[in-house]
N, C-alpha and C positions, 0 to 999 in steps of 0.2 A: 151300318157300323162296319169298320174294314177291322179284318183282323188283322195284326201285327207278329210276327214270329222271327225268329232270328235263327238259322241254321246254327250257329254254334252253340244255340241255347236249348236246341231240343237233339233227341239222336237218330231224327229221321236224315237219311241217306239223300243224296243227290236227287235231283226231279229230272226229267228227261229236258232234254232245251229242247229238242222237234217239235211240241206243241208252243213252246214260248219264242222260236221265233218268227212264227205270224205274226206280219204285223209289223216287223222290227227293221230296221236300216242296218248301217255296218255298226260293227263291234256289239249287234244286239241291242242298241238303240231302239226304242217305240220311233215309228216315222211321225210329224208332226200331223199328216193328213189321215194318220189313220186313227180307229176308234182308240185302241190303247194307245195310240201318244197323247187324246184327247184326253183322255182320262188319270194318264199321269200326269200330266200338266196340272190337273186340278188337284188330283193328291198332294202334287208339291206344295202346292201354296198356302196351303195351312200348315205344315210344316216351318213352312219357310216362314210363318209368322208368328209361331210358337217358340222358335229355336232361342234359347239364350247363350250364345254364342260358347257354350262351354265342353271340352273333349279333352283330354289327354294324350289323344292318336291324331289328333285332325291335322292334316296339314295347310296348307294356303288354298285357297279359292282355285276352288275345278279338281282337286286333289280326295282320291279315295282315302277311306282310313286304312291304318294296318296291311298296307299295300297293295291292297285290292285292284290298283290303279289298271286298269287295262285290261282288266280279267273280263272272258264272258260270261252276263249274265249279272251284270253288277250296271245298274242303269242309271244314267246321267240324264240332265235337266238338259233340252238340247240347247246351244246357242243361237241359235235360229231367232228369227221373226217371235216372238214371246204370243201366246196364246191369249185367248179370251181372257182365261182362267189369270191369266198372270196381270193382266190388265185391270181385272176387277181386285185382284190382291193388291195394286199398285196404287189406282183412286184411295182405295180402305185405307192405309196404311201410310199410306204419304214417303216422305227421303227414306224414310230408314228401309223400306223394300227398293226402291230403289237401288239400295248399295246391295240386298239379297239376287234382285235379278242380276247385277255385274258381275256373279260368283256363279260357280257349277253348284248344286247340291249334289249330295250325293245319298245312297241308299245301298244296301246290304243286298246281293245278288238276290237271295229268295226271297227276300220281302217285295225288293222291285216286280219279280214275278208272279208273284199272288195278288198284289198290289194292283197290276196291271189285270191281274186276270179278272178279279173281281170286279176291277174299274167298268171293263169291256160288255159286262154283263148289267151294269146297274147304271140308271140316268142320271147325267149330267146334275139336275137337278136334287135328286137321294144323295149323292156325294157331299152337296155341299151342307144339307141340314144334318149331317152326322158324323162330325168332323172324325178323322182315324188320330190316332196315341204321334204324339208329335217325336220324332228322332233327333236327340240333341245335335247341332250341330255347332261351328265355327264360323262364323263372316262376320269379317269387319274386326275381328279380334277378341281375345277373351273379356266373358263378364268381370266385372269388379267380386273378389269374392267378399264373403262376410268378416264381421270384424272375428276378429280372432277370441279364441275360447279362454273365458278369465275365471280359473278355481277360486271358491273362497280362501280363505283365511286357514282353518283351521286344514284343509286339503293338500294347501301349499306347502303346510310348515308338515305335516306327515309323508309328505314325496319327498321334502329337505329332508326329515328325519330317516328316511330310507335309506336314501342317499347315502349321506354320509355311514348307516351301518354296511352298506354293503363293502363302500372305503375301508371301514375299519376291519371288517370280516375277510378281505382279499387274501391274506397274508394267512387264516388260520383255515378256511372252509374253501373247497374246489369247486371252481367255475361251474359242474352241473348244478350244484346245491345252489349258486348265485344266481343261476339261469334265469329262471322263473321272476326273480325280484328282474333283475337287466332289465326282459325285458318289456315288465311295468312299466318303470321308469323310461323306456326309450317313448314305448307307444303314448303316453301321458304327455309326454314331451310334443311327440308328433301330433297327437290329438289340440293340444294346448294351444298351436299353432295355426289351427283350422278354423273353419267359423264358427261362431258360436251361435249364431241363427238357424242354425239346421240340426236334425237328430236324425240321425242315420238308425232306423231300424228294421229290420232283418224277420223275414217269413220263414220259419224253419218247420220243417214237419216229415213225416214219413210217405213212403211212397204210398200214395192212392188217397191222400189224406184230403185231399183237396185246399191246400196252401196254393198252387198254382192260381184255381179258379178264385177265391178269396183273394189274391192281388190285385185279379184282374176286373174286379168288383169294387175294389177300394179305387182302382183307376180309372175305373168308370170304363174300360175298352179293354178289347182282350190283346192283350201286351204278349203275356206268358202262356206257352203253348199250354192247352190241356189235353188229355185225351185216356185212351183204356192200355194204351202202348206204356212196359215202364220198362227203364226208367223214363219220363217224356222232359222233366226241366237235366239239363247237361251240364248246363253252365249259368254262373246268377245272373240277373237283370235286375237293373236300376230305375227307378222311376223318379224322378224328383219335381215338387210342387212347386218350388219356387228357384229364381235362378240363385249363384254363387257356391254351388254345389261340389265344381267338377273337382277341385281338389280332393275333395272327402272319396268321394268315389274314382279319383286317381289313386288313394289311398288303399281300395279296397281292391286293385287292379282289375275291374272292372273295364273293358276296351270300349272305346266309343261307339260300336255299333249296338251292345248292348243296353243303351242309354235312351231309354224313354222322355217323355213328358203326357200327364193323365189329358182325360178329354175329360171335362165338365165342364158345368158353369161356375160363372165367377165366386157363388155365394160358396160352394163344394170346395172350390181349390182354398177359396181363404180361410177356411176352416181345417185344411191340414196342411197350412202356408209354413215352409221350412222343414214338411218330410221328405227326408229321401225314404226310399222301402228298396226293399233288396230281397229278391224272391231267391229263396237258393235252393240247389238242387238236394235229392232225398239224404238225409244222415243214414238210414239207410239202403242206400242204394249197393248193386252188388259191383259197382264200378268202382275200383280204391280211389279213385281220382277224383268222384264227384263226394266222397265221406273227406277226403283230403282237402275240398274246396270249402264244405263245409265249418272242418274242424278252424280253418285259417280266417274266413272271414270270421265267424263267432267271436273269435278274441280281438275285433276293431272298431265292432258294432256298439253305437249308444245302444240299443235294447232290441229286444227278440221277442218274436210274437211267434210261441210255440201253438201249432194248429196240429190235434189230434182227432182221431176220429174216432167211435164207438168200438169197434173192433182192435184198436192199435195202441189205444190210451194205457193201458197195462204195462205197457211191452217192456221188458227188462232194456232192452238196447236202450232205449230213450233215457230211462230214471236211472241207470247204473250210470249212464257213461257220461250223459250232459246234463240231466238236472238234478241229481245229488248231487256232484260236484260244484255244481252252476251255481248252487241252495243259498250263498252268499249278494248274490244278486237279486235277488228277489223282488225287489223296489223297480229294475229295470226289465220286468219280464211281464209279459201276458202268456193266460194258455188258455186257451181256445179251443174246447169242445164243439167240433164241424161236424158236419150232418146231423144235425137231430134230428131231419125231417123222417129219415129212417127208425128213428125211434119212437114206439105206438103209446099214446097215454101218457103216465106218469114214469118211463123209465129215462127219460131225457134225464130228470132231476134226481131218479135213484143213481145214475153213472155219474152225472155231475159231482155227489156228494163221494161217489167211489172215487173219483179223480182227486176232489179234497183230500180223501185220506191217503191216498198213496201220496200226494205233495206231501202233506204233512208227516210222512213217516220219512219221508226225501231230506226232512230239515227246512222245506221251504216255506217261509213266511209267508201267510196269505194276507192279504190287503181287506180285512175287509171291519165292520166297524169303525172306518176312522183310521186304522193301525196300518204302519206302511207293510207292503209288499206287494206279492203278486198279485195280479188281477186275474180271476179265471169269470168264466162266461161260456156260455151255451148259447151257438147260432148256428145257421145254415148258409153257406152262400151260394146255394142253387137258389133256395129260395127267397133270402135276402132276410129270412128271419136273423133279426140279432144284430144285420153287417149296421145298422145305422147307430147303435149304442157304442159297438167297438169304434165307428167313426170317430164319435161325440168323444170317446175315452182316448185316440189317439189325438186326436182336436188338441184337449184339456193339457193331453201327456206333452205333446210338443210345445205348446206354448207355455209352457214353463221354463223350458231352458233349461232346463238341471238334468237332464238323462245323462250328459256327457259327465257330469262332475260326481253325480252317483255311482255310473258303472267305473272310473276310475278308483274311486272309494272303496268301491267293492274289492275291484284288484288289487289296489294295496292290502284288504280287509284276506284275502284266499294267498295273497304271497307270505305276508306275515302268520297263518296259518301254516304254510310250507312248512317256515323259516321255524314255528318253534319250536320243536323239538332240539334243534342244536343252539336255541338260548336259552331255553328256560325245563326246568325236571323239577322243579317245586320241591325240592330240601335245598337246605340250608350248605352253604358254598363258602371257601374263606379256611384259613390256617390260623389256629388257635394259637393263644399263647404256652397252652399245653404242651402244642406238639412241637414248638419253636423250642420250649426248655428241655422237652424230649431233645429233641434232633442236638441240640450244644452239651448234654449230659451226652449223648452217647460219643460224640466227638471227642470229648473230654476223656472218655474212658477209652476211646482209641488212644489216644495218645499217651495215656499213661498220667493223666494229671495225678491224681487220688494218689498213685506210688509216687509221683515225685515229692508230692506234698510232704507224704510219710518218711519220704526219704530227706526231704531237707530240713526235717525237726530230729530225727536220726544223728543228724551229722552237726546240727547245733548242739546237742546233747553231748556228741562226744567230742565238739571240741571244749567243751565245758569240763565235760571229766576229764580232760589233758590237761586241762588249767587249773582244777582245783582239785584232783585226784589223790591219795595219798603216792607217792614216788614208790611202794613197795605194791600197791598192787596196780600199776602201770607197767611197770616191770613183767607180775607176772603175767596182766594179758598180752603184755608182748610175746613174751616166750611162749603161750597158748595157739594166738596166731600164725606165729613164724613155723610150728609146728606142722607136720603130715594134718590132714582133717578127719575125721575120725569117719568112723562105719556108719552107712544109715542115712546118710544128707541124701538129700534129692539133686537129682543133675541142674546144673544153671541150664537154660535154655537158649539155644543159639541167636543169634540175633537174626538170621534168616527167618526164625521160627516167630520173635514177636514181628516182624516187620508184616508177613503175611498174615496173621492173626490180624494186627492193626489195621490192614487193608481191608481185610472182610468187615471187621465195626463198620470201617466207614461205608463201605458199598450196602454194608444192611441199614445203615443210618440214615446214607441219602431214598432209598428204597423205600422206607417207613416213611418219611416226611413225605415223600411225591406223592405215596399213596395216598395219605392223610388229607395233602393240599386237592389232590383231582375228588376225592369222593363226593361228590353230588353232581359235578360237572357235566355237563354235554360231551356226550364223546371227543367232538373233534378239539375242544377246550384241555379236556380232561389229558388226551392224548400231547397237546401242545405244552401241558405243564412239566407232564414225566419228560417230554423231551430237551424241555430247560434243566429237570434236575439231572439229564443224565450228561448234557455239555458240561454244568456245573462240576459234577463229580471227577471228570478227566483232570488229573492232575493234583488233585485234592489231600491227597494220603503222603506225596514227596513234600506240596505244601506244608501242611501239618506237621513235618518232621523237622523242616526248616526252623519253624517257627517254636518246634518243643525244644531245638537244638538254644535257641537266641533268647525264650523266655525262663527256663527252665534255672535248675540253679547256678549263680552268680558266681564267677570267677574266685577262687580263693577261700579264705577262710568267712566265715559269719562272722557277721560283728558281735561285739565282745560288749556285755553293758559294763556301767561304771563300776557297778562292786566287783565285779570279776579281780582288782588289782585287790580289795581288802582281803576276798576270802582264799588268795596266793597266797599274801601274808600271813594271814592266821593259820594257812598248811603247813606253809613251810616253817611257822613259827612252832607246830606241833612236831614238824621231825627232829627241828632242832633238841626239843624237850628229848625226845625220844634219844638221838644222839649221845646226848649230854649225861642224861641218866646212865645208859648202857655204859658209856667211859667210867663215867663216876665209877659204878659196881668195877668195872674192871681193873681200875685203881685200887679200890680196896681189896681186891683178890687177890692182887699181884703183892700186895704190903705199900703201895704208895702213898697211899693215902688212910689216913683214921679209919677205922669202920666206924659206918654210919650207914643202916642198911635205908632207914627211913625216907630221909628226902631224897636219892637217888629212886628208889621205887616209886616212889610217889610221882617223879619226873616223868620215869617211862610209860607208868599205868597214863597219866596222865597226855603224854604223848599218841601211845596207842591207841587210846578211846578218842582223844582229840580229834586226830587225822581225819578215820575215817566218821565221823558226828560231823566233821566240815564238810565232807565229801557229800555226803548225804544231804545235808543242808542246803548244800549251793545244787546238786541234783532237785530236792525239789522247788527251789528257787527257781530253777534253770527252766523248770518243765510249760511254765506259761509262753515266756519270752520261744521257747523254741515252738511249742503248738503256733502260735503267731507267725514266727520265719515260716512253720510249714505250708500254714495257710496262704499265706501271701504269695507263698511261690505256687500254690495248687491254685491259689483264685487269680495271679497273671497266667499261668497256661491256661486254665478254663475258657479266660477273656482271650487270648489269642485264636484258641480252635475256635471259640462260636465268630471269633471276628471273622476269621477264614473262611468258616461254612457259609456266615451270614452273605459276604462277597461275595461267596462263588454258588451256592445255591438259594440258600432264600430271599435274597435278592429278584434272583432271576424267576423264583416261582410266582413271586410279589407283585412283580411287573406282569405276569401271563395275566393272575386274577383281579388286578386292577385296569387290565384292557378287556378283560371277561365282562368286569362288573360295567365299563363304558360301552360297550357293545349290548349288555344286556337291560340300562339302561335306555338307549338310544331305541331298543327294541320295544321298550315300554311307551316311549314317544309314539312311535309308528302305530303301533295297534289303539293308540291312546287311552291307556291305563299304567297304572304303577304296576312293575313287573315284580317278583318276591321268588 
């Protein structure tokens, strides 16, 4: 069996070329007549019949990847007279090797050279019964990839549901809070478009855990370096079982020389037909770049096969940082207790059960009973205890086809987690009609309704007592008024003085109401409301003045009801008495007239009581009609101020919390539950 190793995927240093170039022609070439060109020739040729023409980096026939082209120590297929080896691949295979001999292959410098070296040691014959991990390459042009990844139903309509809240949330919540949902939806998108024949999933474990050697066990050859050097994996490697892959793993930027294919038999591959694996380097490793390689493919992968070991399974780093948070995915995760063979007796199954409970205090859903989640297990892959059940479990897990449509589920399921804190605080949200009749009283009393009110049943009253007043005590409240004003009034108050008064109601008016409207809200909501009622408020207090100016009392005098003209007549019918009387007496004093003290007294008593009994009369007559004028003028300014406010602020607060309430809806879609 040849081992495979790829210099960028471990962080062993440079090898010396002095020993590697025995042997070799120009540019580092194996010559065709010597042992190592013999022997690479035969390596090539399973390769070369394994390749499903799939890379991302590959350029045209004879062409290195990733620019390698002409470097030494990077070995080519020679053009020469074709070998045994290429002759016997060419009978086997028929046209389509053919078109692979008309093309250079190519190989990764150190691989060519271990490749070679090992070749030079081991017989022609041992090569061929133990085929080496095949190197994807390109000839003849790329494979067809798979059909593309189709969500169900209800998946679909929760990405639309996203969607659109992230639309409606642009305007109120900042692009880092958006982030996370983005980009969901981009990766979803990008994933959606891929094949839906393959499940990309991902070996992730700690340094010394042995995830390397468990790759290289599932691929039947050793692909991924192992060893006691760490960190030893650098950078990921791809293995995939079947072709239409290269997209997925162009996805995961993944370079074409890292790109395997397993060696088994036919019965082994078609049993994990459409994995790719992707062996990645330590999460904790002390390299930022390989925790940073890590952290980036994790969030592109259908599912993760966390490989822990007896000593490492604990570790804070792992549960804090990737599977507490991860605890939503569950369904797409395996964890993988490695080395048990270390473990004497029954302590395999006491750590096992210790591994359950730190999952389970993690949040993570375990799989077992029936019940979706995690799958954990206890194997060895030194010694191959256990590797054949995880096979059977990966077998099962691929050929279902849902790992992609799960772990995206998941992700909508951990963004809308993010997201809710600023949709949802679980009280009760929305402006009463309370505080609406608050907010239009208090405007009201900005303005002065209440006094206008009282003022314009006031001023009906007095021009009722002008109208039906007796003429001697209009008189004297003339001469009362016209008079100095006596000691003891309280000062009229400047109109600077109500104008700013009237301005603070309303700035405490609109204050009260924002508060009222944001209290339950989500900050960044909550925040967005106060700032409609503080645009609202600008301008609000000259409006109101306009409007007490135009609604307020009516040009002129009050209207005058119909008996107003009888109960003149009967006033002035009682001065007349009064008149009349007084002449009379005065007549008789002078000798004009008879004495006759009788019906002249009788005239003016009768005048005198008259007068004012009218007065009084038509006063309390008057007192309904005028409570009514007052009314009516204090309930049009009322309706003009709340018309005001209503326009310039609770309108505008109206609008935040019915794009609150569609946002927090739309939010309820996503997670798919009624949100409250």
């Amino acid at each position: 069996m040849t081992a495979v190793t790829d210099e960028d995927h471990t962080d062993h240093s440079d090898h010396s070329d002095h020993s590697d170039n025995k042997g070799r022609g120009e540019n580092g070439r194996p010559r065709e007549d010597s042992p190592a060109g013999q022997a690479a020739a035969e390596e090539t040729a399973p390769a070369l019949e394994g390749a499903d023409h799939e890379g991302p980096d590959q350029g045209s026939a004879g062409e290195d990847r990733d620019g390698d082209r002409g470097e030494p120590g990077h070995a080519r297929v020679p053009r020469g007279p074709k070998s045994d080896a290429h002759a016997r691949v060419r009978e086997a295979n028929g046209p389509a090797d053919d078109r692979t001999d008309a093309a250079d292959a190519w190989d990764d410098g150190l691989i060519a050279r271990r490749v070679n070296e090992e070749s030079a040691s081991t017989s022609l014959s041992a090569s061929a019964a133990e085929p080496a991990a095949m190197v994807e390459t390109r000839v003849g042009g790329p494979a067809p990839a798979g059909s593309p990844l189709l969500y169900d139903a209800p998946l679909r309509s929760r990405l639309e549901s996203l969607r659109e809240l992230v639309g409606l949330s642009r305007t109120r919540l900042d692009n880092r809070t958006l982030a996370e949902a983005g980009r969901v939806l981009d990766e979803a998108t990008a994933r959606r478009r891929l094949s839906g024949q393959h499940t990309v999933v991902a070996i992730a474990g700690a340094t010394g855990s042995g995830k390397s050697q468990l790759f290289n066990t599932l691929a039947g050859v050793p692909i991924s370096e192992t060893g006691v050097r760490r960190p030893t994996t650098a950078a990921p490697i791809a293995c995939s079982w079947s072709d239409g892959a290269a997209s997925l793993i162009d996805r995961l930027g993944i370079p074409g020389r890292l790109r395997r294919r397993p060696a088994q038999s036919a019965e082994a591959e078609a049993q994990l037909r459409g994995l790719v694996l992707i062996d990645l380097p330590d999460h904790d490793s002390a390299a930022v770049q390989h925790r940073e390689q890590v952290d980036r493919i994790l969030k592109l992968v259908d599912a993760v096969v966390w490989v822990v070991d007896p000593e490492k399974y604990a570790d804070a780093v792992l549960h804090e940082r990737y599977l507490r948070p991860l605890a939503g995915h569950a369904e797409v995760m395996f964890i993988v207790l490695n080395q048990v063979d270390r473990l004497p007796g029954e302590a395999a199954e006491l750590v096992l059960d210790d591994l359950r409970r730190l999952l389970d205090e993690d949040g993570i859903a375990l799989g077992e009973y029936g019940e979706p989640g995690a799958t954990v297990l206890a194997m060895s892959a030194l010694t191959g205890d256990g590797v054949g059940e995880l096979r059977e479990l990966l077998g099962q897990f691929v050929a279902e086809r849902g790992a992609p449509g799960r772990r995206v589920s998941a992700d909508v399921d951990a963004a809308a987690g993010r997201l809710r804190p600023v949709y949802v605080t679980g009280r009760r949200t929305g402006l009463s009609e309370e505080a609406r009749d608050e907010f239009a009283d208090r405007l009201a009393e900005a303005v002065g309704a209440t006094a206008a009110g009282e003022a314009a049943e006031r001023a009906w009253l007095r021009n009722a007592n002008r109208a039906c007043g007796t003429p001697w005590l209009r008189l004297w409240r003339w001469c009362q008024d016209s008079g100095p004003p006596g000691t003891g009034r309280l000062p009229v108050r400047s109109q600077a003085d109500e104008e700013t008064t009237a301005r603070q109601r309303v700035e405490q008016a609109v204050r009260t109401v924002s508060e009222r409207a944001s209290a339950g809200l989500p900050a960044p909501w909550a925040q967005a409301v106060r700032e409609a009622a503080v645009r609202g408020s600008q301008g609000l207090p000259e409006a109101l003045d306009e409007l007490a100016a135009r609604a307020g009392l009516p040009p002129g005098r009050p209207p005058r009801p119909g008996w107003w003209p009888a109960a003149v007549l009967v006033q002035a019918a009682m001065t007349l008495l009064q008149i009349v009387g007084g002449l009379w007496l005065v007549g008789q004093i002078v000798g004009v007239m008879a004495p006759n003290l009788g019906v002249p007294v009788l005239l003016m008593v009768s005048g005198i009581i008259g007068g004012p009994l009218v007065e009084w009369s038509c006063r309390m007559a008057a007192r309904g009609p005028a409570r009514r004028y007052g009314q009516d003028a204090e309930r049009r300014l009322r309706e003009a101020a709340a018309g005001c406010g209503r326009a310039r602020v609770l309108d505008p607060l109206a609008a935040e919390l019915l794009r609150y309430r569609e946002v927090r809806e739309q939010y309820g879609k996503v997670v798919g539950a009624g949100v409250r």
